[in-house]
N, C-alpha and C positions, 0 to 999 in steps of 0.2 A: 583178762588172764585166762579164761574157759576156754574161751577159742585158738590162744595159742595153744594152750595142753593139748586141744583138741587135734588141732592141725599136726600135731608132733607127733601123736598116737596114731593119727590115720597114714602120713605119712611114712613113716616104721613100721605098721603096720602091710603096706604096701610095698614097700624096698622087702619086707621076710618073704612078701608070694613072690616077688619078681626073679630074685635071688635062688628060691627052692625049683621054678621049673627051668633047669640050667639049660634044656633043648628047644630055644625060642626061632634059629634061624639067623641068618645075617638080615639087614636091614638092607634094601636096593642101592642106598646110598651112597654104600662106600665104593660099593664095586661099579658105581655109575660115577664117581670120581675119577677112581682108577683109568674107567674106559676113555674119559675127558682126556685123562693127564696124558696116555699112551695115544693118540691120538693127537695130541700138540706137540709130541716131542717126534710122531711122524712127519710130523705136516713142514715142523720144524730143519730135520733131518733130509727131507725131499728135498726144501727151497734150497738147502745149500749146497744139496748134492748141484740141482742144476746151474744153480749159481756157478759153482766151479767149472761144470761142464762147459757153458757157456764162455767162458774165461779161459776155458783148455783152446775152446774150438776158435775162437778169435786169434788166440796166440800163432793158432798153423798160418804159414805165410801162404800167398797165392800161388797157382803154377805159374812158371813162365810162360810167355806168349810167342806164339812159332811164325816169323815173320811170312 
């Protein structure tokens, strides 16, 4: 039972500093998320573009041929 109180007070103890210095910084990792996410929704965004592209430029018919 010591060692839970214990754990409880050190804990709360620690969330009161973490809480009081409110100017810590963002953490890399979200914004290394972000740059993932924007990034697949390029990569994303490209394939289809050409995909259509590709699907336009087939659609043109051939020239005729001049006997």
């Amino acid at each position: 039972m010591h060692l839970i109180a214990y754990l409880h007070i050190a804990l709360t103890t620690r969330l009161t500093e973490l809480r009081r210095d409110g100017e810590r910084g963002d953490s890399p990792v979200p914004t290394a998320v972000i740059i993932f996410g924007l990034v697949a929704v390029a990569v994303a965004v490209t394939a289809a573009a050409m995909i259509k592209a590709d699907n336009w430029m087939d659609a043109i018919p051939d020239a005729p041929q001049n006997p």
